[in-house]
C-alpha positions in Angstrom: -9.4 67.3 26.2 -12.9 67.1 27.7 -14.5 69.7 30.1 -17.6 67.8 31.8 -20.3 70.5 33.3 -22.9 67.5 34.1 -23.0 67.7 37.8 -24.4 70.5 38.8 -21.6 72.6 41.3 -18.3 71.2 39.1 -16.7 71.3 36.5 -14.2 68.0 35.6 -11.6 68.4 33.1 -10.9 64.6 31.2 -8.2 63.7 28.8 -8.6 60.1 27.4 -10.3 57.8 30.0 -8.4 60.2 32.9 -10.5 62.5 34.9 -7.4 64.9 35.2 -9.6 67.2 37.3 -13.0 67.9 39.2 -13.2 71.6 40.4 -16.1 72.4 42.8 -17.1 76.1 42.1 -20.4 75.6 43.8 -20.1 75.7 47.4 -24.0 74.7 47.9 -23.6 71.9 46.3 -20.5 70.2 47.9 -21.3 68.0 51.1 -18.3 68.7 52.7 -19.1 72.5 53.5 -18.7 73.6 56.8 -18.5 77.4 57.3 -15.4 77.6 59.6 -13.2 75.8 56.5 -13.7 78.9 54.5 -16.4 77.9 51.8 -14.6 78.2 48.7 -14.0 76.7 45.0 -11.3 73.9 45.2 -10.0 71.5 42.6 -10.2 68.2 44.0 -9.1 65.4 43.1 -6.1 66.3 40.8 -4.8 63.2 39.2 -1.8 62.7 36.4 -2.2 61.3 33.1 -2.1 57.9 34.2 -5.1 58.4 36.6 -2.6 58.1 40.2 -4.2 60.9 42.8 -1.9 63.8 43.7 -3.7 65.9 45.7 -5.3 65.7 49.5 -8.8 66.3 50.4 -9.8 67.5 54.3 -6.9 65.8 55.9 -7.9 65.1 59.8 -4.8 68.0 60.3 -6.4 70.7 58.6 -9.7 70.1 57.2 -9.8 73.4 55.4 -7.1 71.9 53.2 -8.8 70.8 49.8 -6.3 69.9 46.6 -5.5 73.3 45.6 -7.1 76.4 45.9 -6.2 80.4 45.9 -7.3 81.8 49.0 -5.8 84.2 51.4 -5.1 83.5 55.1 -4.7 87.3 56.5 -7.1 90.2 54.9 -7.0 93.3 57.3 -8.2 91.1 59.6 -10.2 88.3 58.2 -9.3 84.5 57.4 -9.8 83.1 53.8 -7.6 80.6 54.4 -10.1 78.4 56.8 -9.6 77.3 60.6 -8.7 79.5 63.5 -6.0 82.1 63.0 -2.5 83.3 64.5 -2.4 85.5 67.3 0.8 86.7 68.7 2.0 85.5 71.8 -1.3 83.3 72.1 -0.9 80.7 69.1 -4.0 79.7 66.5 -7.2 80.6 68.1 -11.0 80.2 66.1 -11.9 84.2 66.3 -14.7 84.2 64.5 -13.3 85.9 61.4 -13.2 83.2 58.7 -14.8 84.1 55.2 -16.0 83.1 52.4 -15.9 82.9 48.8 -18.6 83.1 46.8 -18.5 81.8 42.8 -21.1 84.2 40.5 -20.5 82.5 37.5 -18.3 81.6 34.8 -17.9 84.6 32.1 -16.4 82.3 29.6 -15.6 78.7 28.8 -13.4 77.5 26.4 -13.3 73.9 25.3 -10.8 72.8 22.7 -9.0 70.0 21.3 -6.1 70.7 23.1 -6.8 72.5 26.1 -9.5 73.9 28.4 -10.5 76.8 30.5 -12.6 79.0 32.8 -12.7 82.6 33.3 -14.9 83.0 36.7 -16.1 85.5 38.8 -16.1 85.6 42.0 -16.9 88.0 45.6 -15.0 87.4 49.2 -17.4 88.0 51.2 -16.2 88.3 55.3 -17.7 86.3 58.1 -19.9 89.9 58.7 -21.1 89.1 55.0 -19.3 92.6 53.5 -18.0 92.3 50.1 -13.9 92.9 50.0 -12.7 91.6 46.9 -14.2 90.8 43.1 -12.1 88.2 41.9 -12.0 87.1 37.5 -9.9 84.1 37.6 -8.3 81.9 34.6 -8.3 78.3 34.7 -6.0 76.5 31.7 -5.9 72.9 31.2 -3.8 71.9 28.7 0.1 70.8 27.7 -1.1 67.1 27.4 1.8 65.1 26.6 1.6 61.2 26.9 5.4 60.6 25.9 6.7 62.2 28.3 3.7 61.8 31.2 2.8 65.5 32.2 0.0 68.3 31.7 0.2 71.9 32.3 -2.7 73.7 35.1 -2.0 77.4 34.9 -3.8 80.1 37.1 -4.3 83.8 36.7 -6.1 86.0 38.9 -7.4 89.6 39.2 -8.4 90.6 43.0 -10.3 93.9 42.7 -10.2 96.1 46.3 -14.1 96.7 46.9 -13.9 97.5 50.5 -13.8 101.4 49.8 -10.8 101.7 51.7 -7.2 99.9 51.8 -6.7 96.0 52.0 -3.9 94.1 54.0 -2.8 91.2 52.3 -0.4 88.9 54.9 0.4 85.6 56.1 0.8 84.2 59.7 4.5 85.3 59.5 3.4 88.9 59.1 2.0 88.2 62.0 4.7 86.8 64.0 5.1 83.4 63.1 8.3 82.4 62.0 8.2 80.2 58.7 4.2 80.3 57.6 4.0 82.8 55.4 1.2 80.5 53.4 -1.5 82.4 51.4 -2.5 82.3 47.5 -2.6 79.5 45.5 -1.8 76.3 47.5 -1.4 72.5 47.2 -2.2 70.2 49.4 -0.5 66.7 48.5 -2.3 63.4 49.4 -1.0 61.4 52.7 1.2 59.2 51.1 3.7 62.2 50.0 4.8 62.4 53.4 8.5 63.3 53.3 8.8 63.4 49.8 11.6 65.6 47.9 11.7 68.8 47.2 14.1 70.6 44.6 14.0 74.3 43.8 15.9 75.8 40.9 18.5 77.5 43.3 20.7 74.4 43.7 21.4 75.5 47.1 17.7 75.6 49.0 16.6 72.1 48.3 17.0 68.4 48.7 20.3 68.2 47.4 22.1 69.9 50.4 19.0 69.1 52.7 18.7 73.2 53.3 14.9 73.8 53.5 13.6 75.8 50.8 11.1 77.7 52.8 10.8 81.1 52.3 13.3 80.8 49.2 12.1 83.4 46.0 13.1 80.5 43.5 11.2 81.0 39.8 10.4 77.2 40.6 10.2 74.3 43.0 9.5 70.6 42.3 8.2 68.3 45.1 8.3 64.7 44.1 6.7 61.8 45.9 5.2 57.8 45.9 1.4 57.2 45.6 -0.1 54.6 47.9 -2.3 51.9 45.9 -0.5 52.4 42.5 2.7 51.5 42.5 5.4 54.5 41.1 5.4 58.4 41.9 4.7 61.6 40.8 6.3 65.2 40.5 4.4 68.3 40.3 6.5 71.1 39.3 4.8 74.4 40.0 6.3 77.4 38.3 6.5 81.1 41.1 5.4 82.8 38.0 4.7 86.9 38.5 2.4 88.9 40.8 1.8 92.7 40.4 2.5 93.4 43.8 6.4 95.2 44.9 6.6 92.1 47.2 8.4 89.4 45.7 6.8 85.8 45.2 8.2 83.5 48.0 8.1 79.8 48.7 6.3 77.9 51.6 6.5 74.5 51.4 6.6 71.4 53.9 7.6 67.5 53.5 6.5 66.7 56.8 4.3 66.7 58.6 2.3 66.7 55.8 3.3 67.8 51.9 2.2 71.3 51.0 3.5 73.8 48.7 2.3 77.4 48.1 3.9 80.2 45.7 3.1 83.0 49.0 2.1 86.6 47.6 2.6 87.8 50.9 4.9 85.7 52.6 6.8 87.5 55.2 5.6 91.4 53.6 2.3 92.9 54.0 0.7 93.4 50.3 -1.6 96.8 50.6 -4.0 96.7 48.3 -5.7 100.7 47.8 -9.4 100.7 47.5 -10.4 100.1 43.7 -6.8 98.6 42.6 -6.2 95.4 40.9 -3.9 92.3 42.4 -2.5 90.3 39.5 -0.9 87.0 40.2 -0.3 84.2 37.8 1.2 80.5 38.5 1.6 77.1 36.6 1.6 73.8 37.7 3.0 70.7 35.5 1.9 67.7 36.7 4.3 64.5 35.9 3.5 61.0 36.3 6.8 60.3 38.0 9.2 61.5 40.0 11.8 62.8 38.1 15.5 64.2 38.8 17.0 67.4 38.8 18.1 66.7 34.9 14.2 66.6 34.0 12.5 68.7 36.5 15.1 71.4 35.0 14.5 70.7 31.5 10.6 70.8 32.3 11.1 73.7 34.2 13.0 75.4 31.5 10.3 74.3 28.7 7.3 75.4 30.6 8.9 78.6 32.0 6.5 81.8 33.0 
């Protein structure tokens, strides 16, 4: 593997001929900045082994949704997540709250035969520019296999409490929405996965009985779906994987209107955060290059377990 530092603002992760990756740390640098989507690193686009695109980029829906990123859509307050925010009883309104996140550097970068990786630091800083949270987060590239189509993306993350006092971490569902408990690390799939199919490891919250998944606590969930242009699919398996927090890990995920899938650190419960403690969460994506059954998504699931 290959980690390309050329362009000043990104970083883009190659195996073979394949750009697998492009992550945009530097939010000066990317056109597409605008400050009420949240400024924040992204990875964009994320592509399989044989080059076929799998992730979305400021989709005319949401704008603030950019491949995958770990964000946070409810701090005490304040909006990480990008666009307006819930309000009980009033629906989303733009409150002027939306933050930012701002990348200070990479402490370390490993680049290997077999794999590659980031350590970065980074500071949320809230739309009154006061500095919340220090984040050090772990970026992996690796688990190349061209038998079997797939690669491994895993994600770890420290969020240090800088505020001086507690931090509320939620979701719109802690705040009254039923079934949006999005926040953390989230995918947004490209257009074209519209409706695809979802499969969880509890046999009974997925595709198979046609029960929606959302707000399941599965250790995985696999969402499946056919790429416009290319002919085939894809399946990107993304593994729950641990946080430090009491709150369990729960799923939000949707196959329409749009494809998105997040492993929600706060889905449904608050996650208080005391000033000066550390939030540890980490998450694994496998990215196949096609859509595969319950047979293979299980024994992929089982391989690449967290």
């Amino acid at each position: 593997m290959h980690l390309d530092d050329s362009t000043p603002g990104r970083l883009v992760v190659r195996a073979g001929s394949v750009d697998l990756a492009t992550y945009v740390h530097d939010c000066a640098t990317d056109p597409a900045v605008d400050p009420l989507e949240s400024p924040k690193p992204y990875l964009h686009p994320l592509r399989t082994l044989t080059g076929a695109p799998v992730s979305g980029f400021r989709p005319h829906d949401h704008r603030w949704h950019k491949g995958v990123q770990f964000t946070a859509s409810e701090v005490s307050g304040q909006n990480f997540w990008g666009g307006p925010t819930y309000v009980h009883g009033r629906g989303y309104v733009q409150l002027g709250n939306v933050g930012t996140m701002r990348h200070d550097g990479f402490a370390r970068t490993d680049a290997g035969e077999v794999a590659v990786g980031t350590t970065e630091n980074l500071t949320w800083v809230t739309s009154a520019g006061e500095e919340w949270v220090s984040e050090s987060r772990e970026l992996r590239f690796g688990g190349v296999d061209p038998v079997r189509g797939l690669w491994v993306l895993d994600v770890a993350t420290e969020l240090r409490n800088v505020r001086g006092r507690d931090l509320e971490f939620g979701s719109p569902t802690t705040l009254g929405r039923p079934a949006a408990g999005y926040t953390g690390l989230f995918w947004r799939g490209p257009r074209a996965w519209t409706g695809g199919t979802v499969l969880t490891a509890d046999t009974g919250t997925d595709a198979d009985t046609g029960t929606e998944p959302m707000g399941s606590a599965s250790a995985w969930l696999a969402y499946s779906g056919q790429h416009d242009e290319v002919d085939g699919g894809g399946t990107l398996l993304f593994l729950a994987g641990t946080s430090s927090a009491d709150v369990p890990l729960r799923w939000f995920v949707r196959s329409d209107p749009f494809p998105a899938v997040a492993p929600s650190f706060a889905f449904s419960e608050e996650v208080v955060l005391p000033a000066g403690e550390v939030l540890r969460l980490r998450h694994r994506i496998v990215v196949g290059d096609r859509a595969w059954d319950r047979a293979e998504t299980e024994a992929v699931a089982a391989e690449h377990a967290l």
